[in-house]
Residue, then its C-alpha position, 0 to 999 in steps of 0.5 A: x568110428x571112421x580110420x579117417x578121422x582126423x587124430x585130434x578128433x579122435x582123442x576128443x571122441x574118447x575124451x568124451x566117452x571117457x568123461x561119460x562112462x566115468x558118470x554112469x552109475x554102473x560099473x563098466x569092465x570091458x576086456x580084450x580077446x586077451x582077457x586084458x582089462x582095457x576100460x575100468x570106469x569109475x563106479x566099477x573102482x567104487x564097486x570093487x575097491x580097486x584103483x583104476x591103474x591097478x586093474x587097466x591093462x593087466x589080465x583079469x584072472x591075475x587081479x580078481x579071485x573066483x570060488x574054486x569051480x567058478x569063472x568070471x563071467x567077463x572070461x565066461x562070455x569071451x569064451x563062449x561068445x554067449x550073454x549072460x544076464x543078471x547073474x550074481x557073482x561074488x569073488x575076490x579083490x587084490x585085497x581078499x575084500x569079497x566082492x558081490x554083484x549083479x552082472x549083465x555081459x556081452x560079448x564084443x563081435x566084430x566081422x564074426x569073430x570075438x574080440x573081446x567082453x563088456x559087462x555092466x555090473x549093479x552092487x548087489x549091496x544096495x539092491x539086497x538092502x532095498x529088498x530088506x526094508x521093504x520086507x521090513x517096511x510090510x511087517x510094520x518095522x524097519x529096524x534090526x540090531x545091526x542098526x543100533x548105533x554105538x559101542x559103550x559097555x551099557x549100550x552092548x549089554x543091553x543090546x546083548x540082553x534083547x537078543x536073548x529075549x529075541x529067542x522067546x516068546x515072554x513079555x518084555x518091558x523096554x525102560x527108558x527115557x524119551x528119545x533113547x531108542x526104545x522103539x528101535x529096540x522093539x523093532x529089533x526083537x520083533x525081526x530077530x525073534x520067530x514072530x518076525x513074519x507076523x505083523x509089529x503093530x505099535x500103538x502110544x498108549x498116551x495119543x488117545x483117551x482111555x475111551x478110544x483106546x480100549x475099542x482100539x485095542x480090544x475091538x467093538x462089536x456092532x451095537x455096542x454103542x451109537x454108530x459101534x461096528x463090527x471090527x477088530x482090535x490091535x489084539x486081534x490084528x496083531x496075530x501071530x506077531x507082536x503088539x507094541x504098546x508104548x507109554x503104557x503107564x499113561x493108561x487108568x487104572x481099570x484099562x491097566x486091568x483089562x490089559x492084566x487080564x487080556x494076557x493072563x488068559x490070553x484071549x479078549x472080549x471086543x466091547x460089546x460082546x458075549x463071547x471070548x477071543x483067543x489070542x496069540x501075540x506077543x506083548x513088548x511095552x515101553x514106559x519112560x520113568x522108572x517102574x518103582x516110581x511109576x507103581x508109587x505114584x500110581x502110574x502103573x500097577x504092581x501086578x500088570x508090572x509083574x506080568x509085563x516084566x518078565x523080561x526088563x530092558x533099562x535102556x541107558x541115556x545119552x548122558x550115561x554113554x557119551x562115549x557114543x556121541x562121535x559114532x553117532x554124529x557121524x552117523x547122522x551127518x552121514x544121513x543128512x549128507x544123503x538126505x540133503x545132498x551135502x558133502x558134510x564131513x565133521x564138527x567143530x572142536x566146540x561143538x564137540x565140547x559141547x555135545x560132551x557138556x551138555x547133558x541131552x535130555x531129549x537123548x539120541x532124538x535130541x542129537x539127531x534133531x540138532x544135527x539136521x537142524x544145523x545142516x539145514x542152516x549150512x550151505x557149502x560148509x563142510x564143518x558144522x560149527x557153533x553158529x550152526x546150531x539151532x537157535x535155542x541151543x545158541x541161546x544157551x552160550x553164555x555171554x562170555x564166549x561170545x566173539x567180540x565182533x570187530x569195530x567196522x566204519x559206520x560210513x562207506x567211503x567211496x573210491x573210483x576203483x571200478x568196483x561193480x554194484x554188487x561188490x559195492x552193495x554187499x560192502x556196505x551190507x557187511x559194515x552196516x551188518x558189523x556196525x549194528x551187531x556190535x552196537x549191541x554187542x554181539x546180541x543178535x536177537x536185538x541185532x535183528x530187531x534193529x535191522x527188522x529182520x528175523x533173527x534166523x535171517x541174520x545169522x545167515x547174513x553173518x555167515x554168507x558174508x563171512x562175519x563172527x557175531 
């Protein structure tokens, strides 16, 4: 940049540079000859939690902690006046927090000689994280038991049971209710168990008929039947891993046997052929009623019950671990604020009162569905609210809670103040709004009628115009 410029143009210059550094999703560190930090960007404060003024002028070696026998790669390029790229480096904020990232650095040289380093740094996080999933993701899972959410006595002793049944290669019988997590708990056996390299081949016993899926899982032999080929079944498919079979109960009797068999002898018999197949795979299975009354109205056999529950994993509903219910919203608002791009923070206190009251027979599915289904209803709200909440939970308020909604004039009266179209348009749509909620008051499917509109259409009326129904 030219000694001439003028001093004002040179403070915009910087302004902008700085205004730019500060949107880049790298963390940018540069340091003097000295080894004084002289830019700090934004993202690199978010990477090293550090405030920007406690890091800006001050000698790096003073503020960051290195392994002993390491040196920071910023001081490392100032010294030797050579790049360093993609290199991993983890150390030590002022705050002994552990700080691990990928680094690319260059040394700053001006008329030969060094003046000081720049370095770009990526948060390895994030990189290990994609790296994991995608592992997971070729394994047929994506789960592990980090990512079980929640801290209640039932919850932690389940978890703690399936991590010792992690350790072996025995059956297992997930129970549990619809929506309470049991694939996720699956997943989790089959990534922390030996089998983790193997595939996790999931099938829901009650998506087909029992004369689809006995070929499915055993396999066919060509001409078996019209148009049979050659193929291999889950058993068979599922090797050296593990075969996740949900809704086992929805299976007959006779399918229930073949099963029985399958793992006593652990080997199976493609339909349509004459010879055995030896199998190697580990069976976990889900059912979502109780075992005792599934065997008494003869759901499920006694003895495939027996072989199948070596290893029993009730897993408790919502309603028994309330105390759950604030992580796990924060969980999902979390989510859906990445999903969606929204800045969502937290719920109202009656919406709160009514996740304590209401007894969630959809379980931890059910909170998640009613989550996003309340922040796709939000638009640059920052608390879900009552009214954010999904139509068939609105219907469920009883006519004694609901806002009285206030008297407005049925008829605009117009005065010579200046006012624009718009202004005046959205006047008159909040009276005649107000005026026909409260003809029926405050039932917004017969509102909506009146209006002809939907009744999702009215509730969003209310809302962008600032109206309690």
């Amino acid at each position: 940049m030219s000694s001439s410029m003028p001093h004002s143009t040179l403070d915009t210059f910087l302004r902008i540079y700085e205004h730019i550094l500060d949107r880049m999703n790298e963390g940018v560190h540069v340091i003097d000859a000295m080894g004084t930090t002289i830019v700090y960007n934004h993202k690199m404060t978010e990477l090293e939690s550090m405030a920007r003024q406690d890091v800006l002028h001050k000698p790096l070696s003073e503020v960051f902690q290195f392994p002993p026998g390491q040196e920071s790669t910023l001081l490392t390029c100032l010294r030797t006046g050579n790049s360093i790229r993609n290199t991993r480096q983890t150390y030590f904020n002022d705050k002994q927090k552990e700080i691990t990232t990928i680094n690319n650095t260059y040394p700053i040289i001006e008329n030969g000689q060094i003046v000081g380093a720049m370095e770009i740094a990526n948060d390895v996080t994030k990189m290990e994280r994609l790296i994991r999933e995608n592992l997971l993701q070729k394994n047929g899972s994506r789960y592990t038991f980090e990512q079980i959410i929640g801290k209640s006595t039932p919850i932690l002793d389940v978890i703690e049971n399936a991590k010792r049944a992690a350790r072996t290669s025995s059956s297992v019988l997930v129970v549990g209710e619809t929506g309470a997590g049991k694939e996720l708990f699956v997943q989790s056996i089959h990534n922390a168990s030996l089998r983790a390299a193997g595939p996790l081949i999931s099938q829901n016993c009650a998506a087909l008929p029992d004369s689809l899926i006995e070929g499915l899982l055993f396999g066919t032999a060509r001409g078996a039947f019209t148009g049979a080929v050659e193929r291999p079944g889950l058993f068979e498919q599922a090797e050296g891993g593990t075969l996740f079979l949900d809704e086992i109960n929805s299976l007959s009797m006779p399918l229930q046997a073949k099963l029985l068999r399958a793992l006593q002898e652990k080997s199976i018999r493609r339909i349509g052929d004459t010879k055995d197949r030896s199998i190697d795979v580990r069976i976990v299975a889900a059912i979502n009623e109780d075992p005792v009354e599934a065997i008494a109205n003869q759901h499920l056999r006694k003895d495939l019950y027996y072989r199948l529950g070596v290893v029993t994993l009730f897993l408790p509903p919502l309603r028994e671990r309330k105390e759950d219910i604030p992580i796990l919203t924060s969980h999902f608002i979390e989510k859906y604020n990445e999903l969606f791009q929204m800045e969502v923070t937290s719920v109202s206190e009656d919406v709160l009162q009514f996740f304590w009251e209401h007894d969630w027979p959809g379980n931890v599915r059910e909170l998640q569905h009613l989550i996003e289904g309340a922040m796709n209803l939000m638009i640059d709200e920052t608390t879900i609210r009552y009214d954010h909440l999904p139509l068939h939970f609105l219907r469920r308020t009883p006519a004694s809670v609901v806002v009285p909604v206030q008297q407005q004039p049925s008829v605009l009266s117009f005065t010579e103040d200046g006012r624009s179209l718009k202004e005046t348009m959205q006047e008159f749509e909040t009276a005649y709004i107000h005026h026909v909620v409260d003809r029926y008051n405050g039932n917004i499917s017969r509102a909506a009628k009146e209006l002809q509109i939907s009744r999702q259409s009215l509730q969003y009326r209310l809302r962008k115009l600032g109206i309690k129904g």
